[in-house]
DSSP file (Angstrom, degrees, kcal/mol; ACC not computed):
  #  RESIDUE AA STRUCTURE BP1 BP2  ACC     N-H-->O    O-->H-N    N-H-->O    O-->H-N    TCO  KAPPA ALPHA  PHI   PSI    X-CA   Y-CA   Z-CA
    1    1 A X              0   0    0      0, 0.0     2,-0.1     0, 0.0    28,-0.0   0.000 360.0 360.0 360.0 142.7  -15.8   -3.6  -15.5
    2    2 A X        -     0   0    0      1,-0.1     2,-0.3     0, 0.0     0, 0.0  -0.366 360.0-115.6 -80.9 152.5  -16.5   -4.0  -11.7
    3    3 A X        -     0   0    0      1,-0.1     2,-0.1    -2,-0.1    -1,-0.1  -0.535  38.3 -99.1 -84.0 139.7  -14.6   -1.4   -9.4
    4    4 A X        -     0   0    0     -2,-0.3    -1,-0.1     2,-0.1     6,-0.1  -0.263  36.1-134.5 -60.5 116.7  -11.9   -3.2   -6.8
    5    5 A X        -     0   0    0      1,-0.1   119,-0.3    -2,-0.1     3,-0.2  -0.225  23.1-114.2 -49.2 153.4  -13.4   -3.6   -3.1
    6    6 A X  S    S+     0   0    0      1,-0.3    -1,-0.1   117,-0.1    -2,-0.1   0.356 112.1  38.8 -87.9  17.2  -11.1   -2.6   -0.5
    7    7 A X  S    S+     0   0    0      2,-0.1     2,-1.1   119,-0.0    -1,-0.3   0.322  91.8 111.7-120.2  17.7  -10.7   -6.1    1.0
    8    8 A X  S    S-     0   0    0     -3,-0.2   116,-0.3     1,-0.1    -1,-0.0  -0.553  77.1-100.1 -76.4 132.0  -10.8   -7.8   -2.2
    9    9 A X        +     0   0    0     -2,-1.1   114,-0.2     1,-0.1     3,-0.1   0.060  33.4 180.0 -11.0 107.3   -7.6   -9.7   -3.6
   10   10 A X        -     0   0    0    112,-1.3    17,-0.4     1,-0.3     2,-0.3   0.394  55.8 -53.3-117.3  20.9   -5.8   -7.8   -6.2
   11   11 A X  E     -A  122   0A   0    111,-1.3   111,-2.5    15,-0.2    -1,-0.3  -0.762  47.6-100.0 156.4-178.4   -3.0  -10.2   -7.0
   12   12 A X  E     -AB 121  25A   0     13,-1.3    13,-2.3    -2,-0.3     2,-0.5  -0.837  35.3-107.1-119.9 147.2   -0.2  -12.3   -5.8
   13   13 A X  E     + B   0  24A   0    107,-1.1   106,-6.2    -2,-0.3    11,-0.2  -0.689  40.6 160.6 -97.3 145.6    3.4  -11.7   -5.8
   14   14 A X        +     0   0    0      9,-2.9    -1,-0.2    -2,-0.5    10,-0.2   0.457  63.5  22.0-132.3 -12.3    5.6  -14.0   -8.5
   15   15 A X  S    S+     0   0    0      8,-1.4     8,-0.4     2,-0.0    10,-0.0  -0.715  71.7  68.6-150.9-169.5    9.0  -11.9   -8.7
   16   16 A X        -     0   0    0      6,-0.3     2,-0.3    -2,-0.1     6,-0.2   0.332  41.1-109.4 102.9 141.1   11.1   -9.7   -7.4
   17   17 A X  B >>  -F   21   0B   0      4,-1.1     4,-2.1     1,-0.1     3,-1.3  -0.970  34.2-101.8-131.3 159.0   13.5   -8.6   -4.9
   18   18 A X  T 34 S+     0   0    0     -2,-0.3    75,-0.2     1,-0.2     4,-0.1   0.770 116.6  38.4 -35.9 -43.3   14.2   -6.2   -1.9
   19   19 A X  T 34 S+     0   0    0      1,-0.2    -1,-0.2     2,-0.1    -3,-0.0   0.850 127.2  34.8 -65.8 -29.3   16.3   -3.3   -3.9
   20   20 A X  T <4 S-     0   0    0     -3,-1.3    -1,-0.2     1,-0.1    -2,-0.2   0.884 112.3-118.9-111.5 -23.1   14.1   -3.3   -7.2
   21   21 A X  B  <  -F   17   0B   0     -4,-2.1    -4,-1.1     2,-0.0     2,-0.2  -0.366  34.1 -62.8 101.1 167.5   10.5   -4.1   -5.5
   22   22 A X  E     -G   91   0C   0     69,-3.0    69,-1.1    -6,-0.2     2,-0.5  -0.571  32.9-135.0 -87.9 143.4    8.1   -6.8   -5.9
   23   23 A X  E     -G   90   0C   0     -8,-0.4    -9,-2.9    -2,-0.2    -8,-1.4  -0.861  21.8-170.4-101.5 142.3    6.2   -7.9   -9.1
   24   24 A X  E     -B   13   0A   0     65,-1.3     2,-0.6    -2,-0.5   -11,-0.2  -0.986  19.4-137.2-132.0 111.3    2.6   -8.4   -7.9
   25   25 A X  E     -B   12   0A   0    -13,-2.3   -13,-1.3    -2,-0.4     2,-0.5  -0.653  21.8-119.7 -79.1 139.7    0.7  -10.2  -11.0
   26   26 A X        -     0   0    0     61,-2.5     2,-1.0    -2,-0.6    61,-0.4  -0.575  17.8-150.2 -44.4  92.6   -3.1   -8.5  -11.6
   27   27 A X        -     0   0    0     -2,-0.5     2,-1.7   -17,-0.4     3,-0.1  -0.814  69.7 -49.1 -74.9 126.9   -5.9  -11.1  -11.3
   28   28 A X  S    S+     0   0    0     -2,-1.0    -1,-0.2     1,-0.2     2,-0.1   0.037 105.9 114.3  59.6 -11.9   -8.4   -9.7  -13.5
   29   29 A X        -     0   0    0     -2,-1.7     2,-0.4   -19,-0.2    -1,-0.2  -0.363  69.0-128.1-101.6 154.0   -8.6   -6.1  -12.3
   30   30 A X    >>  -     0   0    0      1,-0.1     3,-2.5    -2,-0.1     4,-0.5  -0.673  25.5-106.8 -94.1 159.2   -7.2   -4.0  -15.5
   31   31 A X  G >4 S+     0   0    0     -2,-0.4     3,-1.9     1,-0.3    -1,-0.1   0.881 111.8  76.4 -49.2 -59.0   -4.5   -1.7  -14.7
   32   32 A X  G 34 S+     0   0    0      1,-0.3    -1,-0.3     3,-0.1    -3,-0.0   0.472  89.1  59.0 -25.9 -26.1   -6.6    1.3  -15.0
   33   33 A X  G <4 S+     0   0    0     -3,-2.5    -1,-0.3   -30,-0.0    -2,-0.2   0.871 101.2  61.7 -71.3 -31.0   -8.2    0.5  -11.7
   34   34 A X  S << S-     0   0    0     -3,-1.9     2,-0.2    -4,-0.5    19,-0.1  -0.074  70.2-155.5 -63.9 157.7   -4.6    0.7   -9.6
   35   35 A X    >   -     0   0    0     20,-0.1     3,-3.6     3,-0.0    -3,-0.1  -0.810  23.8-113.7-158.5 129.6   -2.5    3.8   -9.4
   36   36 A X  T 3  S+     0   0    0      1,-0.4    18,-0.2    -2,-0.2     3,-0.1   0.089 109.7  46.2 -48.9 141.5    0.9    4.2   -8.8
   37   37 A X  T 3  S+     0   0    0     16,-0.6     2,-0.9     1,-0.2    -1,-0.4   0.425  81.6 144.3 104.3 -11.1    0.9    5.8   -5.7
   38   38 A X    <   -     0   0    0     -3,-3.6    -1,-0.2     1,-0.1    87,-0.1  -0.504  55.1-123.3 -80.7 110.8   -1.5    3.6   -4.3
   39   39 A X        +     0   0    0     -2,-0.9    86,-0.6    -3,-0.1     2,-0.3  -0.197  48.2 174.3 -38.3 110.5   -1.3    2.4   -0.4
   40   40 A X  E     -DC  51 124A   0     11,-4.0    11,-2.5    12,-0.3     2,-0.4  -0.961  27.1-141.4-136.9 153.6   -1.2   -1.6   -0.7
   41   41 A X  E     -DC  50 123A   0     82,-4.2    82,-0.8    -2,-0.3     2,-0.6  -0.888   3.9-165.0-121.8 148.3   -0.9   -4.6    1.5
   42   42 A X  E     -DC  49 122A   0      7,-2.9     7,-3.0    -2,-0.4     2,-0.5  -0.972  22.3-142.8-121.1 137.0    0.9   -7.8    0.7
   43   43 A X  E     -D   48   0A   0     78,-2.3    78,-0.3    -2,-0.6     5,-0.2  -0.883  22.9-167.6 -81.4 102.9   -0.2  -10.3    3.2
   44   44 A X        -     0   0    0      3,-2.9    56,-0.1    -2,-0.5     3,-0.1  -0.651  36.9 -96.9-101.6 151.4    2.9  -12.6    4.3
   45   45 A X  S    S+     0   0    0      1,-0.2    56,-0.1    -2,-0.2    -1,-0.1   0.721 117.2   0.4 -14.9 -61.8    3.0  -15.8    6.2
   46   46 A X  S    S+     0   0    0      1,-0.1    54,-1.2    54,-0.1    53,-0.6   0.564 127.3  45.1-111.6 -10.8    3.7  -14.1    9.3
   47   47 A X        -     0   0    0     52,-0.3    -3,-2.9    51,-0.2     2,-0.7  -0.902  65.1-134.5-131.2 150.9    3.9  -10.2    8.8
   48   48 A X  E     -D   43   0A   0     49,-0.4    49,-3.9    -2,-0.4     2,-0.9  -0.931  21.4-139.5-119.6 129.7    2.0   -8.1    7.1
   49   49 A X  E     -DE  42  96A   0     -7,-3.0    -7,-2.9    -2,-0.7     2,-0.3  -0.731   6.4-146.8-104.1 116.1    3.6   -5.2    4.6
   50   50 A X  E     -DE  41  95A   0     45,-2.6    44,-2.2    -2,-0.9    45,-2.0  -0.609  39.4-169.6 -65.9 125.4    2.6   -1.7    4.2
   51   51 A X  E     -DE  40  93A   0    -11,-2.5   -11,-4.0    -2,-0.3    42,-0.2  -0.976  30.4-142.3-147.4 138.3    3.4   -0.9    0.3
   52   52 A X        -     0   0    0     40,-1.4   -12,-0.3    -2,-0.2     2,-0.3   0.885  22.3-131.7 -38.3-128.7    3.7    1.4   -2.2
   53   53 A X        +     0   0    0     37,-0.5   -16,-0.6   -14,-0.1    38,-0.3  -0.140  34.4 172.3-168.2 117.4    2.5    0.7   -6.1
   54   54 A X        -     0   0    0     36,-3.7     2,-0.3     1,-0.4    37,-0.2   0.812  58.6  -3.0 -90.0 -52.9    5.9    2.1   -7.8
   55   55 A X  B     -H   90   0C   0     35,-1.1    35,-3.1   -19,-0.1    -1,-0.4  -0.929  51.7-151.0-145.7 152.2    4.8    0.9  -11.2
   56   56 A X        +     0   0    0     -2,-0.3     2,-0.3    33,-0.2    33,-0.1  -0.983  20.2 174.9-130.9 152.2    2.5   -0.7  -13.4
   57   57 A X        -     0   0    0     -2,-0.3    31,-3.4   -26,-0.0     2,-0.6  -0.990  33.1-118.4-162.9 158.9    3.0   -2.5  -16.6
   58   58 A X  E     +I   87   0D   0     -2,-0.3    29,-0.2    29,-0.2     2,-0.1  -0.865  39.7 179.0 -63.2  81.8    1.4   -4.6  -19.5
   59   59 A X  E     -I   86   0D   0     27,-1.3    27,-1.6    -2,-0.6     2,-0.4  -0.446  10.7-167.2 -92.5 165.9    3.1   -7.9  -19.6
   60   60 A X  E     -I   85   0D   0     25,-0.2    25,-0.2     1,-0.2    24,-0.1  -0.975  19.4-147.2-147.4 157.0    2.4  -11.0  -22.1
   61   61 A X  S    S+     0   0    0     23,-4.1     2,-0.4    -2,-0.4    -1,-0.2   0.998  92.1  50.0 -71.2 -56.5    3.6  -14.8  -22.0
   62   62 A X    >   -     0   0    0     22,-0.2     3,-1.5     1,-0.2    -1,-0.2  -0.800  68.5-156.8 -92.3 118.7    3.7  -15.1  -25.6
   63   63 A X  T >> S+     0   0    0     -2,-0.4     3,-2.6     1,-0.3     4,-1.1   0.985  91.4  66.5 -48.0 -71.3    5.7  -12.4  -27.8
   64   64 A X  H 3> S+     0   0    0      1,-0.3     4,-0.7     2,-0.2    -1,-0.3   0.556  92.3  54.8 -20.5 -24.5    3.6  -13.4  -30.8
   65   65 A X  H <4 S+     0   0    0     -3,-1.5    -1,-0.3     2,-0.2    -2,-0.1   0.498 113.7  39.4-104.0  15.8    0.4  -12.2  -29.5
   66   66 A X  H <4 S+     0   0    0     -3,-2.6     3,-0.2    -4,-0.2    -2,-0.2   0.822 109.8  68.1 -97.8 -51.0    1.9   -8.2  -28.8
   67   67 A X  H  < S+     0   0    0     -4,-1.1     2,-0.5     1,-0.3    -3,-0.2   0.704 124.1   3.0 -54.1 -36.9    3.8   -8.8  -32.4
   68   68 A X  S  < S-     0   0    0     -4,-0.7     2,-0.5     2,-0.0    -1,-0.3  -0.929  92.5-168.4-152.4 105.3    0.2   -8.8  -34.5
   69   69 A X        -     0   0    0     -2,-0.5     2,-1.9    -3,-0.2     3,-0.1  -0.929  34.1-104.1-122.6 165.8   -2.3   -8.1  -32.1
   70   70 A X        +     0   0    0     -2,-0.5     7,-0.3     1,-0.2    -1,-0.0  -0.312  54.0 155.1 -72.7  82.8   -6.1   -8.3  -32.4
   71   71 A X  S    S+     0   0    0     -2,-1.9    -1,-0.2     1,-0.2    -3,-0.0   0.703  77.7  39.7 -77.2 -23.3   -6.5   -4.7  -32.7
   72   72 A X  S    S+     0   0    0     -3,-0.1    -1,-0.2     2,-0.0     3,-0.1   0.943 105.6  71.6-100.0 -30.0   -9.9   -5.4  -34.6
   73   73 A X        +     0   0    0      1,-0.2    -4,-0.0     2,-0.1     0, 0.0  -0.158  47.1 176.1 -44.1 142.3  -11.2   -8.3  -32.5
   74   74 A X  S  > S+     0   0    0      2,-0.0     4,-0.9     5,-0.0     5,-0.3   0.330  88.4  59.1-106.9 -26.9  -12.5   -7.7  -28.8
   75   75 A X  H >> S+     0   0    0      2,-0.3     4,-3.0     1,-0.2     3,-2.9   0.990 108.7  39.2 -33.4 -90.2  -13.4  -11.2  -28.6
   76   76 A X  H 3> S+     0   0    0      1,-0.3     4,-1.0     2,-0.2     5,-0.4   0.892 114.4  60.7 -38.0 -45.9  -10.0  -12.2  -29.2
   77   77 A X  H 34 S+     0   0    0     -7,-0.3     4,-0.4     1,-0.2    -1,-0.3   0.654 103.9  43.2 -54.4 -13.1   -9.1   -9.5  -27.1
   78   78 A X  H << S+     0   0    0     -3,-2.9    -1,-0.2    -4,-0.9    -2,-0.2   0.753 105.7  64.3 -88.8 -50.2  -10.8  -10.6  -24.2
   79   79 A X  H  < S+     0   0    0     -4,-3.0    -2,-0.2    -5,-0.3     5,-0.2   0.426 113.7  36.9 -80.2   6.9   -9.6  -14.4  -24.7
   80   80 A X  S ><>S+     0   0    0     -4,-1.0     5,-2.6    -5,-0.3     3,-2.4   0.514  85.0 106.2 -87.3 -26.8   -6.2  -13.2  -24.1
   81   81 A X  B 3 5S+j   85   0D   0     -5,-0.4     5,-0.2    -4,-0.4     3,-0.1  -0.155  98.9   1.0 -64.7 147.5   -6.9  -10.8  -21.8
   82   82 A X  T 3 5S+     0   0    0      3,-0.7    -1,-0.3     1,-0.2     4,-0.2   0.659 131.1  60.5  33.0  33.7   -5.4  -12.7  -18.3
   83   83 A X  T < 5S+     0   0    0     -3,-2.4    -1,-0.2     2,-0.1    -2,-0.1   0.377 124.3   3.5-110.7 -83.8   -4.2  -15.6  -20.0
   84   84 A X  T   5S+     0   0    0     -4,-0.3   -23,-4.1    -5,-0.2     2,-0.3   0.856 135.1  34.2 -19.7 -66.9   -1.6  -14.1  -22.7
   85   85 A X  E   <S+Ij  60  81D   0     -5,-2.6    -3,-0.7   -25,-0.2     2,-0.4  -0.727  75.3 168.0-120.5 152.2   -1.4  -10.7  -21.8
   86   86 A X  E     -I   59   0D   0    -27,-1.6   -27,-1.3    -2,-0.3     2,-0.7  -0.920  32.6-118.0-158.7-175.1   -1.8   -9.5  -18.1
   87   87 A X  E     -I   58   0D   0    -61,-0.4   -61,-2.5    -2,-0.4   -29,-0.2  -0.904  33.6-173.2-122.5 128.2   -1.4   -6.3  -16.0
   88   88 A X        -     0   0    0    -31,-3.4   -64,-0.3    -2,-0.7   -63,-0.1  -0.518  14.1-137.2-127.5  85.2    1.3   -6.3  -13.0
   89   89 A X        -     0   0    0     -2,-0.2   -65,-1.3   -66,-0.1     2,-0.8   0.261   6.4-143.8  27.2 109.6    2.2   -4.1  -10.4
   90   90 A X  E     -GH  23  55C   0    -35,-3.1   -36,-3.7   -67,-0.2   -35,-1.1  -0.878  25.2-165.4-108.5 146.1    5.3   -3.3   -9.3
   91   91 A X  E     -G   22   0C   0    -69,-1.1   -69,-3.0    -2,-0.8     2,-0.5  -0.857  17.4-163.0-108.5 125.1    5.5   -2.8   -5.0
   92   92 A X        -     0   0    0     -2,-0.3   -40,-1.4   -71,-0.2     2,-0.2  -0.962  25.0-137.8-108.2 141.9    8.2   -1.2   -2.7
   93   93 A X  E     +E   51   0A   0     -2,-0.5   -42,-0.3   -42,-0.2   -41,-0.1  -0.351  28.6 172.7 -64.8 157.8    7.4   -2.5    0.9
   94   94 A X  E     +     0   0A   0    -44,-2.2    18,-0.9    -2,-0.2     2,-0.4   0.295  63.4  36.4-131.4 -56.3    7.9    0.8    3.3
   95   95 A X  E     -E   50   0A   0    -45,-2.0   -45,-2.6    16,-0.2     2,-0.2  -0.906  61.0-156.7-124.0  98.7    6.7   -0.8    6.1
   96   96 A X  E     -E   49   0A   0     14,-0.4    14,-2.1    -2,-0.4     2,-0.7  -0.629   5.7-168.0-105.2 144.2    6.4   -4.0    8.1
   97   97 A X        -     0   0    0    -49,-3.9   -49,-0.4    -2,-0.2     3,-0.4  -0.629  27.0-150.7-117.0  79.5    3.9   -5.3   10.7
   98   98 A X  S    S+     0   0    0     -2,-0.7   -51,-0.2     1,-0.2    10,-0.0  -0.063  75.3   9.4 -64.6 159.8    5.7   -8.4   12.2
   99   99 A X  S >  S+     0   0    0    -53,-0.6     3,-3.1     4,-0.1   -52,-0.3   0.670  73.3 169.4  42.8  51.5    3.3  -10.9   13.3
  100  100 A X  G >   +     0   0    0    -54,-1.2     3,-1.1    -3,-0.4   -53,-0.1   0.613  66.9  70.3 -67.9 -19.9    0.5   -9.6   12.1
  101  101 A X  G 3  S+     0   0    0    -55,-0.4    -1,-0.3     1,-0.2   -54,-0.1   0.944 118.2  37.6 -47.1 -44.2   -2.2  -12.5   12.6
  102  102 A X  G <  S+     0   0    0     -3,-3.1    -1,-0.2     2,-0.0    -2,-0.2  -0.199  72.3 172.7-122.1  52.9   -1.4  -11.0   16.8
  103  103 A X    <   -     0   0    0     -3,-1.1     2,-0.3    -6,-0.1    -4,-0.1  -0.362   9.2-178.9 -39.1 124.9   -0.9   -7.6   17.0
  104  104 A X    >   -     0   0    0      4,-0.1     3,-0.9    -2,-0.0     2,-0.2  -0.703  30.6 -70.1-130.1 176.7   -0.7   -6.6   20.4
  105  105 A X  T 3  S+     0   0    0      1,-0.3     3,-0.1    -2,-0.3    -1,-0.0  -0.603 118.7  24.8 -47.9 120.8   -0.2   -3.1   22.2
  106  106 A X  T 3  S+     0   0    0      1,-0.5     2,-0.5    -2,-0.2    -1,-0.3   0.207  96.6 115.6 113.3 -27.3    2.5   -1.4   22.2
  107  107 A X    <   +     0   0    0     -3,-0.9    -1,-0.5   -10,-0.0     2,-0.2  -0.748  36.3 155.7 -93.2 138.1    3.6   -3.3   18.5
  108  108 A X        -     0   0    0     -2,-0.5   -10,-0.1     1,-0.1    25,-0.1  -0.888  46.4 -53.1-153.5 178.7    3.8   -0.9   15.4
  109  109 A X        -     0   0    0     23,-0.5     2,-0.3    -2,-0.2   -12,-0.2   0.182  43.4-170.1 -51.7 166.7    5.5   -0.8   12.3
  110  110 A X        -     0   0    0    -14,-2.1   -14,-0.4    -3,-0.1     2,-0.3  -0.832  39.6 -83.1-143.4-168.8    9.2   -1.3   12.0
  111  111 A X        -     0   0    0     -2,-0.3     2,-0.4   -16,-0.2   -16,-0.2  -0.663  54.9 -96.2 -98.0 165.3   11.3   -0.6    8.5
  112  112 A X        +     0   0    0    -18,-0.9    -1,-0.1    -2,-0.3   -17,-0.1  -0.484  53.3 155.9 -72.7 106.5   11.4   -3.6    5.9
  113  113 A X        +     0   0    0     -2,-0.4     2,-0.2     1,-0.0    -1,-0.1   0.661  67.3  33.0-123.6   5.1   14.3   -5.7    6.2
  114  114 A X  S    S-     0   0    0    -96,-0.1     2,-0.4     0, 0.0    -2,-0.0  -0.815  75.4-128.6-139.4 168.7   12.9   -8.8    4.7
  115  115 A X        -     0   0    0     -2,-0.2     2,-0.3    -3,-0.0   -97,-0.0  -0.961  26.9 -99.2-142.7 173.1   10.2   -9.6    1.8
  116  116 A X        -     0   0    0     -2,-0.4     4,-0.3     1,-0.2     3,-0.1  -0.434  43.9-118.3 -64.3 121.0    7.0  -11.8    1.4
  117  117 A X    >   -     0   0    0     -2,-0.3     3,-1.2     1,-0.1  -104,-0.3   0.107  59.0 -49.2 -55.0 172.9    7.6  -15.5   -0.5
  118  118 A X  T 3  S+     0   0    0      1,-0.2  -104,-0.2  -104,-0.1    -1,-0.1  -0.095 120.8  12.5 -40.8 128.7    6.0  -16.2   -3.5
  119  119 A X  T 3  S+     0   0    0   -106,-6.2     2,-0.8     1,-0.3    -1,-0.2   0.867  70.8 156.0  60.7  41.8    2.2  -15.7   -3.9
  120  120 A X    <   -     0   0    0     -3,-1.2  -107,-1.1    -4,-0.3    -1,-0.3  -0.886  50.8-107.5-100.4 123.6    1.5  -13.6   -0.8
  121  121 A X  E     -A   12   0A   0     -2,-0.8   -78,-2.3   -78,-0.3     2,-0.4   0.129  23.6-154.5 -32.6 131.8   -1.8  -11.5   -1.6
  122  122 A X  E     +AC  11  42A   0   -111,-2.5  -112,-1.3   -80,-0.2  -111,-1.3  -0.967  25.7 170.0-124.9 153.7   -1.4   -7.9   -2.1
  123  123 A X  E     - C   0  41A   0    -82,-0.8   -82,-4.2    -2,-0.4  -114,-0.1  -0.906  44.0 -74.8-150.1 142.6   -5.1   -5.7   -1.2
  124  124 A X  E     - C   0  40A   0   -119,-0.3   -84,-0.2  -116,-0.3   -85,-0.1  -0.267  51.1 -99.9 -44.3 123.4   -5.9   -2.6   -0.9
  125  125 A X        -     0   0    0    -86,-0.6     2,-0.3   -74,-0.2    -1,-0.1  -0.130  46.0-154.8 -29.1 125.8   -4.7   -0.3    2.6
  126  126 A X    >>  -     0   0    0     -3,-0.1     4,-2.5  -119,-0.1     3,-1.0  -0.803  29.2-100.9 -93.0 154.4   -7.8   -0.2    4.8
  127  127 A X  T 34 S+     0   0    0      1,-0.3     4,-0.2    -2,-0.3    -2,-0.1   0.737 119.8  57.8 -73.3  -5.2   -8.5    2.3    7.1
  128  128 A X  T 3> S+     0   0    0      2,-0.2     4,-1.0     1,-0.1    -1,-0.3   0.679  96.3  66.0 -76.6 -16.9   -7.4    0.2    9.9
  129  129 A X  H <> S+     0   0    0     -3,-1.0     4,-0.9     1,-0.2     3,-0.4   0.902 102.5  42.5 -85.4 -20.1   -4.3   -0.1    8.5
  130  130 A X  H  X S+     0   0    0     -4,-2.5     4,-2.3     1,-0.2     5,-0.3   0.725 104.3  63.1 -80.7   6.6   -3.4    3.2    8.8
  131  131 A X  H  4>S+     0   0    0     -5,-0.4     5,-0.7     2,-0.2    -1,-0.2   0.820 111.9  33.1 -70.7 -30.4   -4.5    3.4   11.7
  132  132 A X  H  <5S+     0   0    0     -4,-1.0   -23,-0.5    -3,-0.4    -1,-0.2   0.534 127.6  44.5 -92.8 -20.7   -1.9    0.6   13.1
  133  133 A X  H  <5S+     0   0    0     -4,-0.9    -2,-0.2   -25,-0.1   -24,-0.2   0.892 136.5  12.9-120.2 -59.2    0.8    2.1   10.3
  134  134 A X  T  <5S-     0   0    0     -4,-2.3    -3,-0.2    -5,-0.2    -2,-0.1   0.168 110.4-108.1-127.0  -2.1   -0.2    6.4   11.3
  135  135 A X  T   5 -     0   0    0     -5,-0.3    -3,-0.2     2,-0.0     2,-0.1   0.415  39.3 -74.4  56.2 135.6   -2.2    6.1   14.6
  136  136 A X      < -     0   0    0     -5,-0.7     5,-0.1     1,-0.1    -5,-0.1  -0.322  45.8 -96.2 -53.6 136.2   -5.5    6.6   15.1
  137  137 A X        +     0   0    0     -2,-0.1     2,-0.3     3,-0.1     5,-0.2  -0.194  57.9 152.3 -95.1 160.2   -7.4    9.6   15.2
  138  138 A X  B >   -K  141   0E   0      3,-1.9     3,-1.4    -3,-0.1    -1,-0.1  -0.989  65.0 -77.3-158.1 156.9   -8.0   10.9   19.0
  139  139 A X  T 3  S+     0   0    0     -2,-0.3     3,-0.1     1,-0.2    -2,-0.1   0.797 133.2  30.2 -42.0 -21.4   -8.5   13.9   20.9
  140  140 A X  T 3  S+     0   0    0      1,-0.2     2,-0.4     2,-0.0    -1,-0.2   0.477 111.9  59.6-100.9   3.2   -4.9   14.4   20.4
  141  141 A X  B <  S-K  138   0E   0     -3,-1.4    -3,-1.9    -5,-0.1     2,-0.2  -0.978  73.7-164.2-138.3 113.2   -4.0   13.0   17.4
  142  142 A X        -     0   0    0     -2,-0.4     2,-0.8    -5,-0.2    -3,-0.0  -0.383  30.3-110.1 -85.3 147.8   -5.9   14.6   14.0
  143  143 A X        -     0   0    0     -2,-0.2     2,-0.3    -5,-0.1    -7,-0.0  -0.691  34.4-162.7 -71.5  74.3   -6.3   13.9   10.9
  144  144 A X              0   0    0     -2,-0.8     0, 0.0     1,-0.2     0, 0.0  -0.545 360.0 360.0 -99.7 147.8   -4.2   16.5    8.6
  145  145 A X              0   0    0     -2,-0.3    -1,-0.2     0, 0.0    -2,-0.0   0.408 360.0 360.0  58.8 360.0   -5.1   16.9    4.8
């Protein structure tokens, strides 16, 4: 299985609320690539959020296919795989970067006081986004650990 690029798409958000976190369903990437602890961004209409990965979990549409599953199959397994059964993510925002399309000088993060609608793109943190989120490194400002 291919390893996730840092700007590619790893899923859209479908649930969720501010207190409990977002549920961000998986397109294709198996869980095993993600790790809880992992620096993500959900892209929103207007703002972009700096996020956590709280959790991950195994979900499936249909009970029936968890209840007897094709333990011998990988074929079957495969045709279920991200139809049936899927892998989702669960996301605490930390950090929001309102208006993010126009970042200007002088604009930085603020705390989360809102969350992203439905089916805003979550991607892996880039190194520019900590850079915007942590500052950039400079003759006065390092890089520690």
């Amino acid at each position: 299985m291919a390893q996730v690029g840092r700007n590619q798409r790893l899923g859209v958000v479908t649930d969720g609320s501010f207190t409990a976190g977002l549920t961000v369903r998986l397109d294709g990437a198996l869980p095993e690539e993600l790790q809880v602890g992992s620096f993500v961004v959900l892209e929103g209409e207007r703002n972009r959020y700096f996020s956590l990965v709280s959790d991950l979990q195994l979900r499936s549409t249909d009970p029936a296919v968890t209840a007897d599953p094709p333990a011998e199959s990988t074929f079957l397994q495969s045709a279920l795989r991200g139809i049936h059964t899927y892998a989702a993510a669960i996301v605490r925002p930390s950090l929001v970067l309102e208006d993010a399309a126009n970042l200007h000088e002088g604009s930085g993060p603020r705390a989360v006081r809102t969350i992203p609608a439905h089916f805003a793109e979550m991607r892996q943190a880039r190194g520019e986004d900590f850079d915007v989120v942590f500052g950039a490194e400079s003759p006065t400002r390092f890089a520690i650990g």
